[in-house]
BASEMI-209740 format. One record per residue (C-alpha): residue number from 1; residue in three letters; x negated, z negated, y. Coordinates in steps of 0.5 Angstrom, whole numbers. Layout:
N
+-----+---------+-------+-------+-------+
| num | residuo |    px |    pz |    py |
+-----+---------+-------+-------+-------+
| NUM |     Ala |     X |     Z |     Y |
...
+-----+---------+-------+-------+-------+
REM end
This chain:
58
+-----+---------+-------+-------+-------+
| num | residuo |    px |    pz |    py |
+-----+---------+-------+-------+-------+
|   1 |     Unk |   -23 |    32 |   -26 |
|   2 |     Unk |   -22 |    26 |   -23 |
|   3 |     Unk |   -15 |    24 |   -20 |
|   4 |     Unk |   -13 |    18 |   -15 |
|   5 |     Unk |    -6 |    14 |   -15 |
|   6 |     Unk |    -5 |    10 |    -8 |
|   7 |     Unk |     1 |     4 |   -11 |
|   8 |     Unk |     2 |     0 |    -6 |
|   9 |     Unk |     6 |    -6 |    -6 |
|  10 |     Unk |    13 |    -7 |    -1 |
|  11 |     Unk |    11 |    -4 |     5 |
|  12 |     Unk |    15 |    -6 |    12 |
|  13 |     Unk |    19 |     1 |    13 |
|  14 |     Unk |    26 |     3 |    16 |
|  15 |     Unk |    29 |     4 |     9 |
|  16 |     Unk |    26 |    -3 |     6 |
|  17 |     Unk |    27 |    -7 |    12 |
|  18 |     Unk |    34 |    -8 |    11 |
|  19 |     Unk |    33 |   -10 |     4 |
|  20 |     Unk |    26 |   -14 |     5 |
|  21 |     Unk |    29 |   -19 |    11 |
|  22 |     Unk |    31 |   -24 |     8 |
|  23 |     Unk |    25 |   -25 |     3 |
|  24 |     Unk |    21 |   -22 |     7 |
|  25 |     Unk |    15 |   -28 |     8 |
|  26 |     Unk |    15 |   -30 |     1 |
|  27 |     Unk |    15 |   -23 |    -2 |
|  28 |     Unk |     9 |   -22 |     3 |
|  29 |     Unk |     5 |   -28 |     1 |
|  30 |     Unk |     5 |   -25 |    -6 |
|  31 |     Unk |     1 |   -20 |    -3 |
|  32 |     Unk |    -7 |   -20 |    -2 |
|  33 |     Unk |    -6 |   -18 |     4 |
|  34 |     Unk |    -2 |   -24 |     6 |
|  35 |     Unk |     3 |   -19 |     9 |
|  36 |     Unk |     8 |   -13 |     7 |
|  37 |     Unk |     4 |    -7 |     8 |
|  38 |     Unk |     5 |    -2 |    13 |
|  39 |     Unk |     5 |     5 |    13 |
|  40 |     Unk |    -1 |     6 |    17 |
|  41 |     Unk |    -4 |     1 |    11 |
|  42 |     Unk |    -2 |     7 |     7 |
|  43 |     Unk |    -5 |    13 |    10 |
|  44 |     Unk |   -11 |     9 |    11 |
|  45 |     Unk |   -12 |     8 |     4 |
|  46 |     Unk |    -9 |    17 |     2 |
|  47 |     Unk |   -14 |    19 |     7 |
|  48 |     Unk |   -20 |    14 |     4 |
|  49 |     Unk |   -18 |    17 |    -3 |
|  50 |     Unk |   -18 |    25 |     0 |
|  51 |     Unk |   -24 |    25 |     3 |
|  52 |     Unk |   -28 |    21 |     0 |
|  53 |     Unk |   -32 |    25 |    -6 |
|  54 |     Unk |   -31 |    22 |   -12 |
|  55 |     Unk |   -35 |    22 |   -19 |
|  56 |     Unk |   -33 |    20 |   -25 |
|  57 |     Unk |   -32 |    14 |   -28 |
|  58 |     Unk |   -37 |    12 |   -34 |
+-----+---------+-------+-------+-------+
REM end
């Protein structure tokens, strides 16, 4: 059976905007997106892979 894993990289929340404040420019120009992520970025990603049939790799 396939299986899909989100793994998202810092994502700008209420529990990590204290922590991700000061570094929070150099840690999202490390990303591909060029920013910390947001949590919409992530739901998109969960609802893409949940709705999406998927066929096994080969």
């Amino acid at each position: 059976m396939p299986t899909s894993t989100d793994t998202p990289g810092p994502v700008d929340t209420r529990l990590t905007s204290g922590s991700l404040a000061s570094r929070a420019a150099r840690t999202g120009a490390m990303t591909p997106l060029g920013r910390l992520g947001l949590p919409s970025d992530v739901a998109a990603m969960v609802l893409a892979l949940t709705t999406v049939p998927l066929s096994p790799v080969r």
